[in-house]
C-alpha atoms as one frame of an Amber mdcrd trajectory, in Angstrom:
protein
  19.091   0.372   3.095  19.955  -1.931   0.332  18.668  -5.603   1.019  20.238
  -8.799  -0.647  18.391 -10.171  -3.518  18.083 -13.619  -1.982  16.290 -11.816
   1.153  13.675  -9.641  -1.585  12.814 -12.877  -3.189  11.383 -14.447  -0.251
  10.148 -11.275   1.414   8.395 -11.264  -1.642   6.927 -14.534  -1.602   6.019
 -14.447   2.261   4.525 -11.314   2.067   0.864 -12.547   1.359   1.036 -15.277
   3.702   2.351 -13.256   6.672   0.062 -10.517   5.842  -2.562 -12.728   6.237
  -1.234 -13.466  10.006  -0.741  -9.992  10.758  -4.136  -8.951   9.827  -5.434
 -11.702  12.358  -3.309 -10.800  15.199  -4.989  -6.959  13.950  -8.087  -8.361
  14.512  -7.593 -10.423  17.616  -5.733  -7.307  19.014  -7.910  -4.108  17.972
  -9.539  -2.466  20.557 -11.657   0.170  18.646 -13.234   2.787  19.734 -16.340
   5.035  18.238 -13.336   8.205  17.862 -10.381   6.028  16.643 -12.469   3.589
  14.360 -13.789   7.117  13.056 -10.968   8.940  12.424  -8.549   5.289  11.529
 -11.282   4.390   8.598 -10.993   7.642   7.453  -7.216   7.950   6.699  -7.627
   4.126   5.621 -10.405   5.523   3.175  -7.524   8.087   1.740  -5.249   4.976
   1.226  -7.839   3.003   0.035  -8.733   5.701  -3.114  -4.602   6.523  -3.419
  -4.085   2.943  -4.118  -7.084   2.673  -6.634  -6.019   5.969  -8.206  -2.584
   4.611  -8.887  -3.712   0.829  -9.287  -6.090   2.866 -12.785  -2.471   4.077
 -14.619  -0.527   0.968 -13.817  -0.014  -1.276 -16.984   2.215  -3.564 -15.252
   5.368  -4.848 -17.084   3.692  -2.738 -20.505   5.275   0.509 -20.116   6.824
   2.727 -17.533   3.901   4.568 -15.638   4.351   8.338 -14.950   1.166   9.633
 -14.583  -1.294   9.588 -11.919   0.154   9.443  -8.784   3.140   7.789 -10.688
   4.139  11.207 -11.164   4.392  11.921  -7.430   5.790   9.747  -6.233   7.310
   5.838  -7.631   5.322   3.482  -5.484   2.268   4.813  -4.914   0.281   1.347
  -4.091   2.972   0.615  -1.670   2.311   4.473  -0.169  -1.675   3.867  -0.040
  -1.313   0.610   1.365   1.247   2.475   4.303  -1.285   5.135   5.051  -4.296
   2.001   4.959  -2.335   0.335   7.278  -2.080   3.457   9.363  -5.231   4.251
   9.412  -6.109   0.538  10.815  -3.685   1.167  13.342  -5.591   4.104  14.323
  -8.750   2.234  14.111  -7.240  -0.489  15.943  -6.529   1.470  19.132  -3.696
  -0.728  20.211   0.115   0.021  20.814   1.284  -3.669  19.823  -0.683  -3.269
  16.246   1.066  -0.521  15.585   4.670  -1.993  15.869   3.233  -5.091  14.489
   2.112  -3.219  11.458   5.453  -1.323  10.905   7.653  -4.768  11.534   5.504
  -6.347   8.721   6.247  -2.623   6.730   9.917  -3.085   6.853  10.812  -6.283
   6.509   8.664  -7.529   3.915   7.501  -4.216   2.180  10.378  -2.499   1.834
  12.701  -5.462   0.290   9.915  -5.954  -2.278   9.916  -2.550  -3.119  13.663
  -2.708  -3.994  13.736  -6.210  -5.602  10.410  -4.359  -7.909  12.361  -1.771
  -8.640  15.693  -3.429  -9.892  13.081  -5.121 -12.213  11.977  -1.698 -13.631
  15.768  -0.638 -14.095  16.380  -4.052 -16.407  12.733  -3.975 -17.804  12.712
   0.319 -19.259  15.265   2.215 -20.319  14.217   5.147 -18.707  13.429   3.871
 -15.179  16.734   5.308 -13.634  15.884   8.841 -14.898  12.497   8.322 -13.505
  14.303   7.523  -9.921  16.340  10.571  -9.920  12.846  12.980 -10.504  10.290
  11.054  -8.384  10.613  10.002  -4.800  10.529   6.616  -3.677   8.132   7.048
  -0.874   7.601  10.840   0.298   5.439  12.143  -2.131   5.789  15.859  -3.765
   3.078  18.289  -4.282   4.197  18.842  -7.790   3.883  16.815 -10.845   7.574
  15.039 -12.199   5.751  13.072 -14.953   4.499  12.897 -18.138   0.774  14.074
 -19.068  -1.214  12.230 -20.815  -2.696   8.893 -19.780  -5.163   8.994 -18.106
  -7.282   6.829 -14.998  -8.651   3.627 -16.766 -11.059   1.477 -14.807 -10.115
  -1.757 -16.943  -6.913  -1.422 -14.815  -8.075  -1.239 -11.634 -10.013  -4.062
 -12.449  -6.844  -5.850 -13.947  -4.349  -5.236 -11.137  -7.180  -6.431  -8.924
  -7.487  -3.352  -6.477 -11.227  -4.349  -5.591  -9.676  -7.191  -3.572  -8.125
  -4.278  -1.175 -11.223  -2.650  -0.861 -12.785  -5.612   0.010  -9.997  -5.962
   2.479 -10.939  -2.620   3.571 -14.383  -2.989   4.075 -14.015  -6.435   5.538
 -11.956  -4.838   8.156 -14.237  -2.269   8.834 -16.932  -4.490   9.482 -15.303
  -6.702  12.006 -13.824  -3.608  13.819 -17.936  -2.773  14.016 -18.477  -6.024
  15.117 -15.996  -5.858  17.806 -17.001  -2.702  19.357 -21.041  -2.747  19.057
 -20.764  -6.152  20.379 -17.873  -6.645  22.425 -17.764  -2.984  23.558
């Protein structure tokens, strides 16, 4: 569903700021238990390592990354933080964080994703052919890129992917917090 540039731009812009809101209703909402705060940090954990596998091949704005993950599948942060966010919702054992989570998903997520990639298409001349081998958001089990570079931990640290784990783990914590002491 194609959303108009105008609308990408701000989704764009708002997407921090909201996200920040939506991970304290999350908070103020999340009824954990020992199961789903088990089994929801878990799948957050397999985001969580997605996103730092892809965030280690991405040389943003440099070249056109097709390795990694990059060769599964063309958003692969945006795919690790969906499965994160899952695995919160799990964690978070409540109906309304769910929707909440998915609302956030589509309307600010999704129009960045297609604003991002109408950047690619201007910014690399081989972008489009790219598209047509490597799903947007469903992953495949088989490899559509290029070998050959390889995971590089001075881009992880670039692209700033320790701030999500420290999202991660922050989250974790409080969910603890909530359920040792709150019950």
């Amino acid at each position: 569903m194609p959303f108009p540039k105008r609308y990408a731009e701000i989704a764009h812009k708002l997407r921090v700021p909201f996200g920040f809101v939506v991970a304290a209703c999350y908070l103020i909402l999340a009824r954990p238990g020992w199961g789903s705060l088990g089994w929801g940090m878990a799948l957050a954990l397999v985001g969580l390592v997605f996103r730092a596998w892809a965030a280690g091949h991405l040389a943003k704005n440099e070249l056109l990354t097709t390795s990694g993950p990059y060769a599964h599948v063309r958003n692969p942060l945006y795919v690790g933080s969906l499965i994160m966010a899952t695995g919160f919702a799990v964690a978070g054992r409540h109906a309304a964080v769910g929707a909440v989570l998915a609302a956030y998903f589509v309307m600010f997520l999704l129009p960045v994703v297609e604003e991002e990639e109408r950047h690619l298409r201007k910014l690399f001349p081989g972008y489009q052919d790219y598209a047509r081998r490597v799903p947007k958001f469903w992953p495949r089990l088989r490899s559509a890129g290029a070998a050959g570079r390889r995971f590089e931990f001075s881009l992880y640290w670039k692209n700033r992917e320790y701030e999500a784990l420290g999202a991660g783990l922050i989250v974790a914590v409080v969910l603890l917090i909530k359920l040792t002491l709150l019950g």
